[in-house]
RODO-2510 file (C-alpha; in nm, 4 decimals, decimal comma):
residues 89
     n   res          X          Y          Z
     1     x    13,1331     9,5175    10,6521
     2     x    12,8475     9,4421    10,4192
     3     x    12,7660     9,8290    10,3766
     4     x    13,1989     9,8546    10,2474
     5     x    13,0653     9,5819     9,9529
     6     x    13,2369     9,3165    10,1151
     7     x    13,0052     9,0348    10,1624
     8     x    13,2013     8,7454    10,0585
     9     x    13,3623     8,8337    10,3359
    10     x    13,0396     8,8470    10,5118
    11     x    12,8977     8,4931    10,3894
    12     x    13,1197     8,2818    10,6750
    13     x    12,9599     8,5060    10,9434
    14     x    12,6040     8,3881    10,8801
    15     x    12,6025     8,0658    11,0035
    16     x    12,8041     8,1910    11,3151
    17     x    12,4655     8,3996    11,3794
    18     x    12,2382     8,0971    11,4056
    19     x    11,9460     8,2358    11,5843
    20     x    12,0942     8,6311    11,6379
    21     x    11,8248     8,8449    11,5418
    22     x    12,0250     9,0480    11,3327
    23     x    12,0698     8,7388    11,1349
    24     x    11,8037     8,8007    10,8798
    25     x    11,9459     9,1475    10,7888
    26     x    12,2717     9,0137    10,6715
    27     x    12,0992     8,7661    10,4624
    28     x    11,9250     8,9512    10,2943
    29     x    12,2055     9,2047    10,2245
    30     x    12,3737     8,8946    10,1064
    31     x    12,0603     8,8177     9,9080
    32     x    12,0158     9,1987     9,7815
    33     x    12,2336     9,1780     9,4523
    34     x    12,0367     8,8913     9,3391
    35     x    11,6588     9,0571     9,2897
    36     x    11,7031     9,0622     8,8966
    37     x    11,7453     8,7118     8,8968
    38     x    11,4966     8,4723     8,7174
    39     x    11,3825     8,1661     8,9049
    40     x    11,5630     8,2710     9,2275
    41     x    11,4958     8,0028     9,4304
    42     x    11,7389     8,0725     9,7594
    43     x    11,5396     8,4345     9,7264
    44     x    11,2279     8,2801     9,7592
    45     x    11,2993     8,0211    10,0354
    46     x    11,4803     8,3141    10,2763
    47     x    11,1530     8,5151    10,2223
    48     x    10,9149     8,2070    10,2878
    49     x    11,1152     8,0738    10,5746
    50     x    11,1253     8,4923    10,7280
    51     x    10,8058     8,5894    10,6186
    52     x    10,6959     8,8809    10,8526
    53     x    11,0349     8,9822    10,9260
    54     x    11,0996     9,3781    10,8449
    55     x    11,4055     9,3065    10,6146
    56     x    11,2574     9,0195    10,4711
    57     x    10,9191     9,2086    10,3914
    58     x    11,1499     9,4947    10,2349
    59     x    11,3671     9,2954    10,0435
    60     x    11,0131     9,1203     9,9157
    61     x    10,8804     9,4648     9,8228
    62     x    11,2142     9,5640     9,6273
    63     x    11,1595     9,2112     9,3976
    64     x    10,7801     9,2818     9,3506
    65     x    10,8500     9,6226     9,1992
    66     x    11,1587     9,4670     8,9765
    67     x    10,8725     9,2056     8,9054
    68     x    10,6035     9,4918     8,8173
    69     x    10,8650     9,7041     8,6211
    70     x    10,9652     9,3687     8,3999
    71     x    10,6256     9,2855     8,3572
    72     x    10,6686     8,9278     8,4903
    73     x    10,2950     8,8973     8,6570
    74     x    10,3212     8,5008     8,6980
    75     x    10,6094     8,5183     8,9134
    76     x    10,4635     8,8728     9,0571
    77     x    10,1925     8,6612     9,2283
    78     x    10,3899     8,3763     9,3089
    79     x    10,6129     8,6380     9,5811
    80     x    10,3259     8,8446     9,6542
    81     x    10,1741     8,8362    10,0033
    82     x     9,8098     8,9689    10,1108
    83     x     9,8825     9,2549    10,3598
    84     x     9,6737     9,3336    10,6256
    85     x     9,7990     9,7128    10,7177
    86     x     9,8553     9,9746    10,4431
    87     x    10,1294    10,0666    10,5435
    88     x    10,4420    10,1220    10,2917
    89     x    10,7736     9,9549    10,3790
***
């Protein structure tokens, strides 16, 4: 469903998934179109409260380099998170 574009159609089915670990990767499909936003404060609270999370983390990643291409280092820092591995997402 969210893959077909349809996510309003996808928004009732979140809360359904209260604590289904594919939970998270709907949100932040939901949350996806919304990374050129300014001041995107229901980005920033679904990455705070799933910090660690794989589609959180990559979904984090996509806003940092929208952040790094716009030049916007305050708000660069205030998403960025110290990694410990090197690994690329």
């Amino acid at each position: 469903m969210v893959n077909q574009g349809q996510l309003s159609k996808a928004a009732p089915l979140t809360s359904s998934l209260e604590g289904y670990p594919l939970q998270v990767y709907l949100k932040a499909a939901q949350l996806r179109p919304t990374l050129q936003r300014q001041n995107n404060h229901d980005l920033k609270a679904f990455l705070d409260e799933n910090e660690g999370a794989y589609a959180a983390e990559k979904l984090r990643t996509e806003r940092l380099q929208w952040l790094a291409d716009t030049k916007q280092w305050q708000e660069y820092l205030d998403y960025y998170r110290p990694r410990s591995d090197i690994a690329l997402l």
